[in-house]
C-alpha positions in Angstrom: 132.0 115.3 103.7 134.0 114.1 107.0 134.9 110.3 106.8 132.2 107.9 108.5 134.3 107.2 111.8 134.3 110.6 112.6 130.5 110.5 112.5 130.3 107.8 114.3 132.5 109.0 117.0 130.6 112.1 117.5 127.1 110.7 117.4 128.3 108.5 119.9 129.2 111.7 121.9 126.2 113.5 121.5 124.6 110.3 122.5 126.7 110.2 125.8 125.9 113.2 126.5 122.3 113.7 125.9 120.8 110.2 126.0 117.8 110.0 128.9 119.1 106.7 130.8 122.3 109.7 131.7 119.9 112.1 132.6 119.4 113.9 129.6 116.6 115.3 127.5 115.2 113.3 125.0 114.2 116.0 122.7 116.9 117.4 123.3 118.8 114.0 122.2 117.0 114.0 119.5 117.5 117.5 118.0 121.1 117.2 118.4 121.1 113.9 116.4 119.1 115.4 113.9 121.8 118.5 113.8 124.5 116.1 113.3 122.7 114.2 110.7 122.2 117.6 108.8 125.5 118.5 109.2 127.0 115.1 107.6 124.7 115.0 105.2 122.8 111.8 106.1 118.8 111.0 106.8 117.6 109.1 109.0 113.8 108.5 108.7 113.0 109.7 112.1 110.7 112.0 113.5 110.7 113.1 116.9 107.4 114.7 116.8 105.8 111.5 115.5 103.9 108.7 117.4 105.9 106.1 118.4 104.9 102.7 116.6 104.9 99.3 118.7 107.3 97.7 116.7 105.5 95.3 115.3 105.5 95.3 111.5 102.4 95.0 109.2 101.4 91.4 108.2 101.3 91.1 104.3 98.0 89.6 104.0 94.6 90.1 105.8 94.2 86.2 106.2 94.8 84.8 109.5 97.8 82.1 109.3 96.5 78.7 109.3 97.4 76.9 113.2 99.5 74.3 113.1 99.2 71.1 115.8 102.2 70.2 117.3 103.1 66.8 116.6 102.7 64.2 119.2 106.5 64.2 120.2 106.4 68.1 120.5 103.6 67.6 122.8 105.2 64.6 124.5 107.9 66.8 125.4 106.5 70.1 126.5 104.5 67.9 128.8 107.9 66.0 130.3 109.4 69.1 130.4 106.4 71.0 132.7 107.0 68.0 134.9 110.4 68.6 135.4 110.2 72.5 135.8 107.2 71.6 138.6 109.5 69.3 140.4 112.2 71.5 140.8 110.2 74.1 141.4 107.9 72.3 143.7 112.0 71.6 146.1 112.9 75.2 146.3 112.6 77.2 149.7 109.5 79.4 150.0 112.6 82.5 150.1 112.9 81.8 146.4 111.2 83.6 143.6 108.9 80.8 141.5 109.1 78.6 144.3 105.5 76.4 144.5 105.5 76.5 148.4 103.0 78.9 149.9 102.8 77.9 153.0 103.5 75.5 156.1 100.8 72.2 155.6 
């Protein structure tokens, strides 16, 4: 079995070379990695063909978690601190992105 920086190094190439954001194929990406994977001897879990998941993991239980109420200082400070984003906000030029001013009164 080759030593693990070697497999590094080449999955890092075949991730250069194939990887979509570098215009290549995914599939492609992923059959290569897959390739590499056999060849070293190593799983990895993954399969192309499957449905993606959205990352989220399952929750334990089926019981909702109880809400907790943010104490009054929490709330104290959230609402000083919408104040202060709505000032600042409220004294920057229209040509700014979040800016409060719509138009000319």
């Amino acid at each position: 079995m080759p030593p693990p920086s070697d497999y590094a190094a080449r999955r890092r190439a075949v991730i250069r070379q194939y990887h979509p954001d570098v215009g290549g194929d995914p599939q492609a990406l992923h059959r290569e990695l897959a390739r590499l994977d056999r060849e070293f001897g190593r799983t990895t879990g993954v399969d192309p063909g499957a449905p993606r998941s959205t990352g989220a993991a399952p929750r334990a239980s089926a019981s909702p978690r109880p809400r907790v109420r943010p104490t009054s200082r929490i709330r104290r400070l959230r609402r000083s601190t919408v104040r202060t984003i709505d000032a600042v906000r409220a004294r920057l030029p229209r040509s700014v992105p979040g800016a409060k001013r719509y138009f000319e009164i």
